[in-house]
Wavefront OBJ file of the C-alpha trace (Angstrom):
o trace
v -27.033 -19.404 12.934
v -29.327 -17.148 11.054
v -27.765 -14.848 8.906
v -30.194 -12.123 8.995
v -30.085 -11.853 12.652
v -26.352 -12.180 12.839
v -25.896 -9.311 10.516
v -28.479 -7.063 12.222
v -26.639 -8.112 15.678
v -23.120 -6.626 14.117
v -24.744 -3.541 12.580
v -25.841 -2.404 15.975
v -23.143 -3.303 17.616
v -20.431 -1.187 15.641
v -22.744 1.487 15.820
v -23.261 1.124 19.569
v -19.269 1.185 19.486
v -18.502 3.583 16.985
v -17.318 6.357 19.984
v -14.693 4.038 21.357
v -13.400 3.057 17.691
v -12.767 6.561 16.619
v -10.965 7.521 19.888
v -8.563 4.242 19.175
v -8.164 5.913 15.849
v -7.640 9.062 17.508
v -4.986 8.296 19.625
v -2.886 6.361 16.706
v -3.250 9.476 14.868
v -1.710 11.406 17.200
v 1.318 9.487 16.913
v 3.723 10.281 14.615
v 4.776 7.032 12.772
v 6.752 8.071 9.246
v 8.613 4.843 8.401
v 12.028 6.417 9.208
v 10.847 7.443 12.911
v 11.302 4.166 14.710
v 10.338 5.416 17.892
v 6.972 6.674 16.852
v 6.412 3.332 14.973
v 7.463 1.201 17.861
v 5.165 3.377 19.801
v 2.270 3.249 17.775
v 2.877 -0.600 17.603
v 2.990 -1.490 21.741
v -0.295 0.470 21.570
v -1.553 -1.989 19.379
v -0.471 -4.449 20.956
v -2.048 -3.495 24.106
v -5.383 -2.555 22.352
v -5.875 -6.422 20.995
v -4.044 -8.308 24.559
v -8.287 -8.008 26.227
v -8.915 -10.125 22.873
v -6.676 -12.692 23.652
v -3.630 -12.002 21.342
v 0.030 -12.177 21.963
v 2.507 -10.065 20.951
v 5.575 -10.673 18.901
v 7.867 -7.582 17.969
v 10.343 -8.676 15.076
v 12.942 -5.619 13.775
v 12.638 -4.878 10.359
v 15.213 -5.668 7.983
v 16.148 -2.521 7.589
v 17.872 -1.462 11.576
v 17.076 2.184 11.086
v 13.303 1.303 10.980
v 11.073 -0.039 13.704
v 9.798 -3.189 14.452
v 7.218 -5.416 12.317
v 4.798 -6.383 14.675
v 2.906 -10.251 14.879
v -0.447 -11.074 16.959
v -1.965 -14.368 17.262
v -4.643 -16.071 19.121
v -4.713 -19.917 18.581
v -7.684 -21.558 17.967
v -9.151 -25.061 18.253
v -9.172 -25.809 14.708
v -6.535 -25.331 12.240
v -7.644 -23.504 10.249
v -6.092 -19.921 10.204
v -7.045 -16.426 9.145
v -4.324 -13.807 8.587
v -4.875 -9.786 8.999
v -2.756 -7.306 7.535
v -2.371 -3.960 8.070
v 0.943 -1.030 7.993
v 2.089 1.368 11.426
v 3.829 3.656 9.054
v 2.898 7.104 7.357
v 4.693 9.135 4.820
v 4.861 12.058 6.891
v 7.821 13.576 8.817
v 6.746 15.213 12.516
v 7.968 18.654 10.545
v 5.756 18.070 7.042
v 2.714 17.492 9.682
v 3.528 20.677 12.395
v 4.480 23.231 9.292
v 0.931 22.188 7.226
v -1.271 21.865 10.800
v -2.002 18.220 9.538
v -3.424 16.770 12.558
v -6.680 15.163 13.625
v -9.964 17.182 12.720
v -13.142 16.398 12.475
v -15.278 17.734 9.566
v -18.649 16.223 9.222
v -18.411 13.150 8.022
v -14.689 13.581 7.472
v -11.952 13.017 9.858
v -8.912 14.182 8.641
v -5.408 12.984 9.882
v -2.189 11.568 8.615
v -2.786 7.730 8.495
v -6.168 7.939 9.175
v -7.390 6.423 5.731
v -3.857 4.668 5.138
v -3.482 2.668 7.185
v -4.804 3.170 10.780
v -8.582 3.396 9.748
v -7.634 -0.176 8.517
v -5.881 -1.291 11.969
v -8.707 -0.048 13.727
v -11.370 -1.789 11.374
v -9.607 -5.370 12.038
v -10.295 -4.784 15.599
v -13.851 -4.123 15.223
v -14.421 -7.497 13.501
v -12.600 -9.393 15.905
v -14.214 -7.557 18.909
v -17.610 -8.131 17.445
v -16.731 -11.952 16.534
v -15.667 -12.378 20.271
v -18.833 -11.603 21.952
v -21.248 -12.199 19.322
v -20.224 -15.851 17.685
v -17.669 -16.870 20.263
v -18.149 -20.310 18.757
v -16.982 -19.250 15.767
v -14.173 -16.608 16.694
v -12.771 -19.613 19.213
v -12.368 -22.044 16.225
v -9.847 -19.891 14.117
v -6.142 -19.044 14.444
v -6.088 -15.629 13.708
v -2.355 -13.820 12.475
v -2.318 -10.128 12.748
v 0.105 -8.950 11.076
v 1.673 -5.181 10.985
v 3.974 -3.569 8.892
v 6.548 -1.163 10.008
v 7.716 -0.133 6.841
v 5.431 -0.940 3.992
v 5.458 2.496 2.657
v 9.276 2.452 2.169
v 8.678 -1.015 0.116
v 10.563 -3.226 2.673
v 10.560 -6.601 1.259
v 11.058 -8.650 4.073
v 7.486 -7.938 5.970
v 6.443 -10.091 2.820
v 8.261 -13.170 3.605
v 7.482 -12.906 7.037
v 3.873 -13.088 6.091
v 4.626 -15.895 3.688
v 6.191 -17.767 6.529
v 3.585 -17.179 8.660
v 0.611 -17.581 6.819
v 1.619 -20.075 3.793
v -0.106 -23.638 3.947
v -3.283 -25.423 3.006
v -4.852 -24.449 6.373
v -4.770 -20.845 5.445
v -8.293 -20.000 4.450
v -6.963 -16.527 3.304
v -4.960 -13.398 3.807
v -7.128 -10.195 4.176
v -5.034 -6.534 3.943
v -6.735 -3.416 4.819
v -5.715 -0.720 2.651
v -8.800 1.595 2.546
v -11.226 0.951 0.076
v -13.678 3.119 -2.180
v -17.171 3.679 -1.583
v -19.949 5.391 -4.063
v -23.353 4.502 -1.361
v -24.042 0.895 -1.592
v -20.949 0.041 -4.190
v -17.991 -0.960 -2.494
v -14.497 -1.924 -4.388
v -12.519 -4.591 -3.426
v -8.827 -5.337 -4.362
v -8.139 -8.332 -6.614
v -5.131 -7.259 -8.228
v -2.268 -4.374 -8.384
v 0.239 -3.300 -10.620
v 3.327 -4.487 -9.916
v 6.842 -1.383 -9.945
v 10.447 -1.761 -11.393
v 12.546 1.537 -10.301
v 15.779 2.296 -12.535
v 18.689 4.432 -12.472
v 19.788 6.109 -15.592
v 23.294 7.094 -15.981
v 24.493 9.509 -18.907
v 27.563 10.233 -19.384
v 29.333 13.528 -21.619
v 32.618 15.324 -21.822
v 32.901 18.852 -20.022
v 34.123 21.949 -22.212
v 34.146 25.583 -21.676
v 30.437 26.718 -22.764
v 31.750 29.191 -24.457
v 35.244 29.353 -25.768
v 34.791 25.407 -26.408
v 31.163 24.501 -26.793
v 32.273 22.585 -29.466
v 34.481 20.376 -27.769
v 31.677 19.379 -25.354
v 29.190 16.169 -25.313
v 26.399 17.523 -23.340
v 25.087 14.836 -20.767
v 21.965 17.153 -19.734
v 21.011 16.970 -23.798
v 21.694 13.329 -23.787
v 19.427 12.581 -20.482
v 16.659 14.673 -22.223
v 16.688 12.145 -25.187
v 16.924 9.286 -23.241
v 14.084 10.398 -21.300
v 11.723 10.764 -24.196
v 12.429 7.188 -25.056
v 11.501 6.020 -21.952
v 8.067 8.132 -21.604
v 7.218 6.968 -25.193
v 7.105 3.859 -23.502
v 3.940 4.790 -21.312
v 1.168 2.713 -22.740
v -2.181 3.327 -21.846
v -3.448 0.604 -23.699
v -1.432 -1.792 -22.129
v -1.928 -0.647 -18.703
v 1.886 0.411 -18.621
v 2.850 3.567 -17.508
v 7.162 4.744 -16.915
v 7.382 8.169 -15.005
v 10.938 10.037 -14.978
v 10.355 11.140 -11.375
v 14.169 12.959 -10.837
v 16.613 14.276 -12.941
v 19.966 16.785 -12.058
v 22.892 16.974 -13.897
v 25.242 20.110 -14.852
v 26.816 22.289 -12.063
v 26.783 26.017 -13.542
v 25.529 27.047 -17.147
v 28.992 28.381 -18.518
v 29.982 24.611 -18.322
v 28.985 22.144 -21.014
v 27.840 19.176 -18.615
v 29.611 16.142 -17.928
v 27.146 13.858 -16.302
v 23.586 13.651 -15.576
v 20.561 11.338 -13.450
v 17.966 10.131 -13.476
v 15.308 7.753 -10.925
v 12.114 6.452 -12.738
v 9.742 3.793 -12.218
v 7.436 1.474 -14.490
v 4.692 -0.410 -13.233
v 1.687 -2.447 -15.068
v -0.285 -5.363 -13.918
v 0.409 -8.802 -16.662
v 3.418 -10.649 -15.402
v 4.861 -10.990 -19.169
v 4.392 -7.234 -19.687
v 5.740 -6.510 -16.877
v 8.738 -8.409 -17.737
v 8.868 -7.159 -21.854
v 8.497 -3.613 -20.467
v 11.738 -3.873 -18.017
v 13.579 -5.352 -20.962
v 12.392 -2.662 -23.348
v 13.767 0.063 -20.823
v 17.157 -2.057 -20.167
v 17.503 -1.746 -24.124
v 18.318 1.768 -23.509
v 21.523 0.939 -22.126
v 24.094 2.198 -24.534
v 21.995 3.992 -26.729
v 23.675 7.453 -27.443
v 22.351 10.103 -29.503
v 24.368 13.298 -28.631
v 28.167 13.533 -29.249
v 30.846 16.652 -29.747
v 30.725 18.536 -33.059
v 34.210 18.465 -33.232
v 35.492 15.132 -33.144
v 32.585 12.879 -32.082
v 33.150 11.904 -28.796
v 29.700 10.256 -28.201
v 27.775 10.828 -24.633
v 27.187 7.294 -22.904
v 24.110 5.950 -21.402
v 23.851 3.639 -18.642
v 20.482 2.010 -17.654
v 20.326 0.213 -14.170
v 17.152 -1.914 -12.690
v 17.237 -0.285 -9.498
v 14.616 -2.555 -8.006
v 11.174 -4.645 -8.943
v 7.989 -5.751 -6.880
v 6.003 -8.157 -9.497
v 2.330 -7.136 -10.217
v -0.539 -9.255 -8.060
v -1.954 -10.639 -10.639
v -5.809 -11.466 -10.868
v -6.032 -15.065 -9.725
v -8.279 -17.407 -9.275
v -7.357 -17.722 -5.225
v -7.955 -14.006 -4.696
v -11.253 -14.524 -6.892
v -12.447 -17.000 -4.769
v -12.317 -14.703 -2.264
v -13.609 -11.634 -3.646
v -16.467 -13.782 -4.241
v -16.844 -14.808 -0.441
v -17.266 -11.138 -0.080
v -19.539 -10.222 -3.189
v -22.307 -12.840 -1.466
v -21.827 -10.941 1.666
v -22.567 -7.852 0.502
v -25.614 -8.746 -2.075
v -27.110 -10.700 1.073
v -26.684 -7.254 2.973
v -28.014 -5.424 0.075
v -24.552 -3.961 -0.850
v -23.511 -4.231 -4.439
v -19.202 -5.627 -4.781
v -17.211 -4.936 -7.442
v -13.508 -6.038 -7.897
v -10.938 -3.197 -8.248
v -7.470 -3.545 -9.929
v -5.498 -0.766 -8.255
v -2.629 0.868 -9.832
v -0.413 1.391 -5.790
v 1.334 -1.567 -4.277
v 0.356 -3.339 -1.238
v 1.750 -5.616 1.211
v 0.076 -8.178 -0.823
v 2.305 -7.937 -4.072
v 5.321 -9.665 -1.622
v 3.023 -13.193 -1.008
v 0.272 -13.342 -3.420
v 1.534 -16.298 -5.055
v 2.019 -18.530 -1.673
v -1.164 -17.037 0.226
v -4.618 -16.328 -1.011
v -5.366 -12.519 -0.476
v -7.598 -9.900 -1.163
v -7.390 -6.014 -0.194
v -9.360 -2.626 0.588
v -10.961 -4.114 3.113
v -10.316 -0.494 5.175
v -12.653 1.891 5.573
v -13.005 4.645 2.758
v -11.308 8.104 2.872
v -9.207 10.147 0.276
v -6.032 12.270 -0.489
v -3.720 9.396 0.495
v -0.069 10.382 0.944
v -1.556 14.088 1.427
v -0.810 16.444 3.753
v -1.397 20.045 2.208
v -4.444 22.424 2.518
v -5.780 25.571 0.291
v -8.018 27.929 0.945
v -9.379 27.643 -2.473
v -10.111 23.384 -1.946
v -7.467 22.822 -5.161
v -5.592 20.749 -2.238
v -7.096 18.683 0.854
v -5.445 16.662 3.132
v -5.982 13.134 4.154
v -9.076 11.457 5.521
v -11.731 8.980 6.271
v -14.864 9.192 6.425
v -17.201 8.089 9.469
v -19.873 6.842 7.602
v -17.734 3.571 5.800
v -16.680 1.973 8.926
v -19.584 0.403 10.239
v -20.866 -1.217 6.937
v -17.318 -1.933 5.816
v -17.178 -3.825 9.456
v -20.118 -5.011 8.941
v -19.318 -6.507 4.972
v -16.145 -8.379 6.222
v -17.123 -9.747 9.376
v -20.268 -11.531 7.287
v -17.618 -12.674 4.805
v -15.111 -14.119 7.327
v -17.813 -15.871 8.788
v -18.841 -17.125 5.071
v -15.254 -17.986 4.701
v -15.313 -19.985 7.511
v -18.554 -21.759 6.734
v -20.609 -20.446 9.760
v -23.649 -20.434 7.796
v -23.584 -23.993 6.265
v -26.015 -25.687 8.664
v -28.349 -22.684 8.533
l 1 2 3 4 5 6 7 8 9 10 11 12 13 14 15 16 17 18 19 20 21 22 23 24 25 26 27 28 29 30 31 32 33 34 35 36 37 38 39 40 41 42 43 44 45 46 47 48 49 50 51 52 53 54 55 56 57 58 59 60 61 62 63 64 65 66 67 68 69 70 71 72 73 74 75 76 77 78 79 80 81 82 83 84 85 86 87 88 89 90 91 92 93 94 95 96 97 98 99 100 101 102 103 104 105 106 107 108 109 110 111 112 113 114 115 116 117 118 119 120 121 122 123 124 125 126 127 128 129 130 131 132 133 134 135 136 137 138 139 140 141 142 143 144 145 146 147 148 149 150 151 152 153 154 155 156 157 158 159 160 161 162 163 164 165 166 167 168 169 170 171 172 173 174 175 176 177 178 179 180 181 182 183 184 185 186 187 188 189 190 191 192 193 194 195 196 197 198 199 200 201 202 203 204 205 206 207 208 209 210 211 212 213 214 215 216 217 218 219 220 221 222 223 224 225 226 227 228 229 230 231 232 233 234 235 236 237 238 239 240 241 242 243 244 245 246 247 248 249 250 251 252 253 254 255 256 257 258 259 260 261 262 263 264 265 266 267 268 269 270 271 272 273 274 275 276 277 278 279 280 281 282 283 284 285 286 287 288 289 290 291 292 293 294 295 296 297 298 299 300 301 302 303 304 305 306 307 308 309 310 311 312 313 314 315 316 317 318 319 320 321 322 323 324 325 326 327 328 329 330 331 332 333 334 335 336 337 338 339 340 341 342 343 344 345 346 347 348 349 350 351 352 353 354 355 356 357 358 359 360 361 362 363 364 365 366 367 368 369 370 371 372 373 374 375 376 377 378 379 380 381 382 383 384 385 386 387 388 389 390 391 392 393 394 395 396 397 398 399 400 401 402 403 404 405 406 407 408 409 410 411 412 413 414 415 416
């Protein structure tokens, strides 16, 4: 096989496709699949399904963990080798039917932009898996016929549902697996493209503080004031943002008090840390769990002291750079210099999928196509915000970048 040739063949093939591609995109846009609507996810996911059944894959719909949710879903093909190749990709969007209707966030096409909710994150991604394996089909059937190939498709990665991760461990772990690829978008500057190699890992805590109520007033005095208490607590805990270290802790809630002639009682707050190291990850949850029982506020009249009460809420680990994901991200930095294209690696601050499995699969990530203003769904007039979007222009070379490296991956060129 000549690699040249090969690569010209996909090139003009995506681009011959391109119109059918965005109207798959299209319709997944159009439906509404926030992780909590499980009817829109389930939806979006049996149209899936029935997009990649001509290719050959069967469907497997397993409910996720949490019932209220909709249903993870799993497509294989089986090959005549065993060697295996999984796919990963998300259904779900952060965006209520009502957050999309009241800011007129639909599908719209703007030059090179297509804006949309999930268009960049995820279903840009979904649809970019399909153009690989499409192309692979009728192009190197040889090739496409000799791998296993596990799609698989969260329904609720956005609400951090563990359990999609150890269904792709127990999928995809084992010395056959040649690697897991996850299609979050990815960034773009011309012929630069970023791929994943690592991500930060996120610990979320509750913090708990604790006063005595007194008359505002009459009593002030008699009062330990929670509200005051939470306030110090908090400026512990952003003192512990880092930038040198890579660690950052945002306080993103906080209510306490009922009405202002009342000296408050209690008080809450919901933050997260997150960093990338494994052993600063773990010093920096221990540093905020060393708040617990630190009290600086107490009643002028006889002491009483406020408490403090620091919970670890929940943790996802960082993905760690490792040498399995940099063999990899190597795979795909020859791809793209022998296409011209210049790879860098990225270590991205979100989570992914890929922070559940990391350790028992090889993976890399941003293999999607490019876009902006994930998680966005607001517009101004002025610009000053934008809604989500991809752009048209990434998904043919990004197709075109990660079919070359699967087929690099699975030694298709050796004998060339």
């Amino acid at each position: 096989m000549n690699r040249n040739n090969i690569s010209a063949i996909l090139q003009e093939h995506f681009e011959a496709n391109l119109p059918n591609y965005l109207d798959m995109l299209h319709q997944m846009v159009d439906i509404n699949s926030f992780t909590a609507n499980a009817v829109g996810v389930n939806a979006l996911g049996k149209m899936t399904a029935e997009l990649f059944a001509p290719l050959g894959f069967e469907a497997e719909f397993i409910q996720s963990a949490i019932m209220h949710y909709g249903k993870h879903l799993v497509l294989t093909r089986n090959g005549r080798t065993n060697k295996t190749i999984g796919l990963v990709s998300h259904h779900d969007t952060v965006f209520p039917a009502h957050e999309e209707e009241r800011n007129n966030f639909h599908w719209r096409e703007e030059g090179d932009r297509i804006y949309g909710p999930g268009t960049v994150d995820i279903k840009g991604g979904t649809v970019l898996i399909y153009m690989m394996l499409e192309a692979l089909q009728q192009h190197v059937p040889e090739q496409f016929d000799a791998i296993n190939w596990v799609i698989l498709i969260d329904a609720s990665e956005e609400a951090e549902a563990e359990d999609f991760g150890r269904l792709c461990a127990k999928r995809l772990a084992g010395p056959n697996t040649l690697g897991c690829l996850i299609f979050e978008g990815g960034s773009k500057v011309d012929d630069t493209y970023q791929i994943v190699v690592a991500r930060k890992g996120m610990a979320i805590f509750q913090v708990k503080t604790e006063g005595r109520a007194s008359h505002a007033g009459s009593f002030h005095p008699n009062g330990a004031n929670a509200v005051v208490q939470m306030a110090h607590t908090i400026l512990k805990l952003a003192a512990i943002t880092n930038y040198e270290r890579q660690v950052t802790v945002n306080v993103g809630t906080m209510r306490g008090g009922v009405v202002t002639n009342r000296v408050p009682h209690d008080a809450e707050s919901w933050l997260e840390m997150r960093t990338f190291k494994p052993a600063v990850f773990a010093e920096t949850v221990d540093e905020i769990l060393a708040l617990n029982g630190q009290s600086d506020v107490h009643s002028p009249l006889d002491g009483y002291a406020c408490s403090v009460e620091v919970n670890l809420y929940r943790q996802t680990p960082p993905w760690a750079r490792n040498e399995a994901t940099d063999r990899l991200f190597n795979v795909w930095k020859e791809a793209g210099e022998s296409l011209g294209f210049t790879i860098l690696p990225e270590e991205r601050g979100g989570l992914s999928d890929g922070n559940h499995f990391w350790t028992e699969v090889p993976c890399i990530d941003g293999l999607g196509p490019s876009g902006g203003n994930a998680h966005c769904s607001e517009r101004s007039e002025d610009g000053s915000k934008d809604q989500e979007f991809v752009m048209v222009s990434s998904f043919v070379p990004k197709a075109t970048l990660n079919t070359m490296a699967v087929l690099n991956l699975i030694g298709a060129f050796d004998e060339s």
